[in-house]
C-alpha positions in Angstrom: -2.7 4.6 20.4 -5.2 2.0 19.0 -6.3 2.7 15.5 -10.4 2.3 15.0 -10.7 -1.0 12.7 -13.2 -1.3 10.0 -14.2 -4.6 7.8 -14.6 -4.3 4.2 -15.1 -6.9 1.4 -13.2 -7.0 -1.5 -16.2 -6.1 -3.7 -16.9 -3.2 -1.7 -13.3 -1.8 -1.7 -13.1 -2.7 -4.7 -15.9 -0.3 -5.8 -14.6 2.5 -3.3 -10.8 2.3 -3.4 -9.7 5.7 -3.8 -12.5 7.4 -1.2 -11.9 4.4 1.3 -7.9 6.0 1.1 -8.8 9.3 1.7 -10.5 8.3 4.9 -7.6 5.6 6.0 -5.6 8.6 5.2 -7.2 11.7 6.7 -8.8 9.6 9.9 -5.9 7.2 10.4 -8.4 4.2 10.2 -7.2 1.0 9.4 -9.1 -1.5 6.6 -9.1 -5.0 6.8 -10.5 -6.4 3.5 -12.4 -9.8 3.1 -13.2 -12.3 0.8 -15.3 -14.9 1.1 -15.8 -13.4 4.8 -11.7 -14.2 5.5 -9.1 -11.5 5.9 -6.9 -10.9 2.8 -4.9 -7.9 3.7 -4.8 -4.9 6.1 -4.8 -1.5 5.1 -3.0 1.2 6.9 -2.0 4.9 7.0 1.6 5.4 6.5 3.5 6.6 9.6 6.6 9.3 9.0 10.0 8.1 10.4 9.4 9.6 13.6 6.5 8.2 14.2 7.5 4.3 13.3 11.0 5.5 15.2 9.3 6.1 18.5 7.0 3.1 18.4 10.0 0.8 17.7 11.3 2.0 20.8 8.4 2.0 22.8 8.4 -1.3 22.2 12.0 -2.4 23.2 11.5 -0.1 25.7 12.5 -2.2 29.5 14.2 -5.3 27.5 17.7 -4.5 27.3 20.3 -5.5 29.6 23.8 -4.9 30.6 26.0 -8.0 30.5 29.4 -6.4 31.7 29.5 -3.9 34.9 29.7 -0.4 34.4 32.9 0.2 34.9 33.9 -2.5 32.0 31.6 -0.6 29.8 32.7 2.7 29.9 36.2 1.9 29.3 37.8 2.8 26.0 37.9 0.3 23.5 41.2 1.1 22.2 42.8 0.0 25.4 40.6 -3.1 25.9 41.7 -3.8 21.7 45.3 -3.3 22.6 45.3 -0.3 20.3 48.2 1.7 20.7 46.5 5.6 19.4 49.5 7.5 20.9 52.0 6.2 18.7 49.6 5.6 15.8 
C-alpha cells in the first residue's frame, strides 16, 4: 500500500516537529524534509514486526529457486553428512 507523501522544509518542520509526528503517526504519512529545496531525510511511521515481516516477504516473494530435485532435498541430512545417529 502506497503511503501519501508530503514535502516539508526544514524551517517548517522545524517549527512543527512534534504535531507534524502526531500526523506521520496517526495517518501513516510519510515527510520528506528539504533544504534549500533538496531532500535531506524521509520521515516515516514505524511498522510493528509483522508488518516489516510480511512486506520483506512480499518482496522475495517468486525469486527463490530450487537448485537440487526434490527428492535430494527432502532427504535427511544426517545420511547425506555420513552421520551415524543410531549408534550415536
Amino acid at each position: 500500500m502506497a503511503r501519501k507523501k508530503e514535502v516539508v522544509p526544514a524551517g517548517e518542520f522545524k517549527q512543527g516537529c512534534l504535531a507534524l509526528l502526531d500526523r506521520v503517526a496517526s495517518q501513516g504519512l510519510e515527510l520528506v524534509i528539504t533544504k534549500r529545496g533538496r531532500a535531506v531525510a524521509r520521515l516515516v511511521p514505524v511498522e510493528s514486526g509483522s508488518e516489516r515481516e510480511q512486506a520483506v516477504l512480499a518482496e522475495l516473494r517468486g525469486r527463490a529457486r530450487m537448485l537440487v530435485d526434490e527428492e535430494s532435498f527432502l532427504e535427511p541430512t544426517a545420511s547425506v553428512a555420513g552421520w551415524d545417529l543410531d549408534g550415536r
